[in-house]
C-alpha positions in Angstrom: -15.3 9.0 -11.7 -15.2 9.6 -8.0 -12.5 11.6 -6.5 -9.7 9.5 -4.7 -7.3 10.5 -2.2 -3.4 10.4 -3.5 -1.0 9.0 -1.0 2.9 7.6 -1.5 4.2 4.4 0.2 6.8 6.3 1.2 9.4 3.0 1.2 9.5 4.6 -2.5 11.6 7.2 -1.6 13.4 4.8 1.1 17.0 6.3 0.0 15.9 10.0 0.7 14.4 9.1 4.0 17.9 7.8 5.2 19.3 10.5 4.6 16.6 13.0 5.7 13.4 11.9 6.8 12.4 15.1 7.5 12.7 17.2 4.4 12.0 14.4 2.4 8.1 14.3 3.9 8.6 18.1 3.1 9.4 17.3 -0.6 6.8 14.6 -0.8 4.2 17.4 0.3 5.5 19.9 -2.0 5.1 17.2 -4.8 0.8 17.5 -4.2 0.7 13.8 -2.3 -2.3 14.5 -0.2 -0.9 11.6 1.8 1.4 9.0 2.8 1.7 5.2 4.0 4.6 5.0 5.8 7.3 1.8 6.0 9.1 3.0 9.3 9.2 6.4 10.6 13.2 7.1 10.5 13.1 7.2 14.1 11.3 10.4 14.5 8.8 10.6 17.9 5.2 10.0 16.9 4.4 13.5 18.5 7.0 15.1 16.5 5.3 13.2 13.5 2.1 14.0 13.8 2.8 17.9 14.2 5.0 17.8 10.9 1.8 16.1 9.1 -0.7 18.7 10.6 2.1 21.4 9.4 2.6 20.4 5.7 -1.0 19.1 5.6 -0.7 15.2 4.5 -2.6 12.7 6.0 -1.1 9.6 7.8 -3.1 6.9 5.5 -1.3 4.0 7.5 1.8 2.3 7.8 3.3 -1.2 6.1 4.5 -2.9 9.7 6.6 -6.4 9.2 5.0 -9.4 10.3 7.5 -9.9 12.9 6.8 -6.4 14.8 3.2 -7.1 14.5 4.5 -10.5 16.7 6.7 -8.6 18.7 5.8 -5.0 19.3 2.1 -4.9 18.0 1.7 -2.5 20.9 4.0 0.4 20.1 2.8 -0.1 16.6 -0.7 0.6 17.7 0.4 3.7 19.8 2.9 5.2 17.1 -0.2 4.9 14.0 -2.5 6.1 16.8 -0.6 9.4 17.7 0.0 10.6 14.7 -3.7 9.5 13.7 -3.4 7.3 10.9 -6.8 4.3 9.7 -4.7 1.3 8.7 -1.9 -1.3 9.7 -0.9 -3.3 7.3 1.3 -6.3 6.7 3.4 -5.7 3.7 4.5 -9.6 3.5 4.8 -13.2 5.0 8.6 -14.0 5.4 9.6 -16.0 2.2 10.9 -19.2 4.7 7.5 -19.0 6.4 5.2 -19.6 3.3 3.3 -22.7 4.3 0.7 -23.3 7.1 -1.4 -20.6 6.1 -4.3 -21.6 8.6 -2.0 -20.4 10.8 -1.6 -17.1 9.4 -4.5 -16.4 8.8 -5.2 -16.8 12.7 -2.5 -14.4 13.7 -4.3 -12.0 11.1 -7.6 -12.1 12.9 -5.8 -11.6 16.6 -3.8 -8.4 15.1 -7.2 -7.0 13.3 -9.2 -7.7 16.4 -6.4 -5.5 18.5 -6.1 -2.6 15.9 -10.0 -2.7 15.7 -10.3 -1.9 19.4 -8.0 0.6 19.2 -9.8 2.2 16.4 -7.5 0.9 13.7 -8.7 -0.9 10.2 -6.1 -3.9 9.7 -4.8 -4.3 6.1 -2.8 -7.3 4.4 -1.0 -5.9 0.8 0.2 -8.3 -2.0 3.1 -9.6 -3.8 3.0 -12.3 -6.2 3.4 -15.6 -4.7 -0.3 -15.0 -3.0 -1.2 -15.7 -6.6 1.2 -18.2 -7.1 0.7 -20.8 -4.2 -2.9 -22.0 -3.2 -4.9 -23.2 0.0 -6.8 -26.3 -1.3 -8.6 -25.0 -4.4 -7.8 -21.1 -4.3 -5.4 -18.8 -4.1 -3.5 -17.4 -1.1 -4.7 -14.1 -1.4 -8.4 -15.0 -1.8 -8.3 -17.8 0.9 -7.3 -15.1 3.4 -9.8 -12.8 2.8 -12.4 -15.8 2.6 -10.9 -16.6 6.6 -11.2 -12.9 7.7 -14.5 -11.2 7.2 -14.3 -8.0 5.9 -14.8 -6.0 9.7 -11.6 -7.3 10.4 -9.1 -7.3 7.5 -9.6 -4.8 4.3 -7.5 -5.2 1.2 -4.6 -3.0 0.1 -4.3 -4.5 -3.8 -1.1 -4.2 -5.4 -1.6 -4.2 -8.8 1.0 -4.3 -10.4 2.3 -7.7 -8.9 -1.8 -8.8 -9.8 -0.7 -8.0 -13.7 2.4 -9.3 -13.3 1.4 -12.8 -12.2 -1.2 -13.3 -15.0 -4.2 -12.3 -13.1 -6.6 -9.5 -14.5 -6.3 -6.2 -11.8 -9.5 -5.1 -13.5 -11.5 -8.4 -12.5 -10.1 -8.5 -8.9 -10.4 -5.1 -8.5 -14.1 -5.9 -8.9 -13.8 -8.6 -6.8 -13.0 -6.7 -4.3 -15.1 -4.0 -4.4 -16.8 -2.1 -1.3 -13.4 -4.1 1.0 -10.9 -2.3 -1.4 -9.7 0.9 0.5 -6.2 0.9 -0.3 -5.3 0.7 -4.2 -0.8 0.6 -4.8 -0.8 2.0 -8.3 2.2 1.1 -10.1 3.3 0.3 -13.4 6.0 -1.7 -14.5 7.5 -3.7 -17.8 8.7 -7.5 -17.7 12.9 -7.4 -16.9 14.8 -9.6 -19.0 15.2 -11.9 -16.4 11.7 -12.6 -16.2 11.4 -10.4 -12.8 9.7 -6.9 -12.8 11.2 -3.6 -13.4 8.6 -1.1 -11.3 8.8 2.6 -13.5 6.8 6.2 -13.1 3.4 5.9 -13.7 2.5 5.9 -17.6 5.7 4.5 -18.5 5.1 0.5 -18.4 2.4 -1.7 -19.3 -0.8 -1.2 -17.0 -3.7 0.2 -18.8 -3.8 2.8 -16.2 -6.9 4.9 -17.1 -9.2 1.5 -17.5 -7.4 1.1 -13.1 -8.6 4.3 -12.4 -12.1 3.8 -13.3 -12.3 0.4 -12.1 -10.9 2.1 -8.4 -13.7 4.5 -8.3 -16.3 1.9 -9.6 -14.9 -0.1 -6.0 -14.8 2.9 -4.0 -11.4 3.0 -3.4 -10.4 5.8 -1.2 -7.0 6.0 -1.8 -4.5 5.7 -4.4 -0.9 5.0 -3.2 1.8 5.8 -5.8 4.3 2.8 -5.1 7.9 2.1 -7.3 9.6 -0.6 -5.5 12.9 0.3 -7.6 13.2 3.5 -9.0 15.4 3.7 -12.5 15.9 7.7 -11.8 15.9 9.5 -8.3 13.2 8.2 -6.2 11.9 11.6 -5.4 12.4 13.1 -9.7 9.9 9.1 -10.2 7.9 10.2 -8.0 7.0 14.0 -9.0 6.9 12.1 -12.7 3.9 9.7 -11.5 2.4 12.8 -9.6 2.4 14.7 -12.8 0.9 11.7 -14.8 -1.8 11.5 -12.5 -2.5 15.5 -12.5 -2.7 15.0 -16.6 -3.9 11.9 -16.5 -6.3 11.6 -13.5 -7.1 14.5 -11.4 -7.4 17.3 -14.9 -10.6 15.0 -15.7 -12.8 14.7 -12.7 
């Protein structure tokens, strides 16, 4: 098994970053995350940023950015990931009232990646569920995108958790997807009684996380991004429990 990077989406530990987005980063290095994939930057100057990176050594993998800034302020985006020299923008998501017209979409996709790409940035699109749930003629969402966006312009960030959740097998489509599969969320999670998802620490839910692992390296994933959408116990105690799974689990068996 190959070595991986190990990065938090740091919208994990959104309630910490309120408060102190600072000395939560601090934590999050102290915690071994060799990176981090940020969801907003808690209004702290890219410069700023990018020296307290360089000083607790974590690498800025990329950053989730709405669909509506990468319509309105795809710029300052580009200039903020830039600075504090991060690979990827991604979108995160497709506003819920906006699900339909996906030609359409898929256009704006191509005119973001082709902007990112000349300013030395890889554009990313991550998953949820309905982009397994809904379909453009005969296939899915998700696969109809990256069938309208070759793979120089738009690289997947696979969530997994919402591919298991849906039905679909993460193993299979990490396959699928491999040698355009940079970016792997790792989560795991259990079915809530309401038939929704309850996201927990790595090792705690249903994922057969080792047979993810080695299906990652088999795709040449580069990083792994640690990713609990709701944490049942302080975000940043969920997220030192996944980091220890994967130290047992992961990084003890290389």
């Amino acid at each position: 098994m190959k070595r991986m990077g190990i990065g938090l989406q740091m919208y994990t530990v959104r309630d910490e970053t309120a408060k102190d987005f600072r000395s939560t980063l601090r934590k999050v290095a102290e915690l071994g995350y060799e990176g981090v994939e940020f969801a907003g930057y808690g209004d702290v100057p890219a410069e700023e940023m990018k020296s307290l990176l360089q000083e607790l050594n974590l690498k800025a993998i990329g950053s989730h950015v709405r669909y509506h800034l990468l319509q309105d302020n795809l710029e300052n985006e580009i200039a903020y990931l830039k600075t504090i020299g991060a690979e990827y923008i991604v979108c995160p998501n497709i506003p819920q009232d906006d699900r339909r017209d996906w030609e359409r979409h898929f256009s704006f996709f191509e005119q973001v990646a082709r902007k990112a790409q000349k300013h030395g940035l890889q554009f990313a699109y991550h998953n949820h569920a309905f982009e397994f749930e809904e379909k453009v003629g005969e296939q899915f969402v998700f696969d109809a995108l990256y069938d309208a966006l070759p793979p120089v312009l738009a690289q997947v960030e696979m969530d997994l958790g919402w591919v298991q959740y849906v039905g679909q097998d993460p193993l299979a489509y990490t396959a699928k997807y491999s040698g355009r599969l940079p970016l792997l969320h790792l989560k795991d999670f259990r079915y809530a009684e309401d038939g929704g998802i309850d996201t927990l620490e790595l090792g705690r839910g249903i994922i057969h996380l080792p047979e993810v692992l080695q299906a990652a390296s088999d795709a040449d994933v580069e990083w792994l991004i640690v990713e609990q959408d709701r944490c049942q116990n302080p975000p940043l105690e969920s997220v030192e429990i996944s980091m220890q799974w994967l130290c047992e689990n992961y990084l003890s068996r290389l």
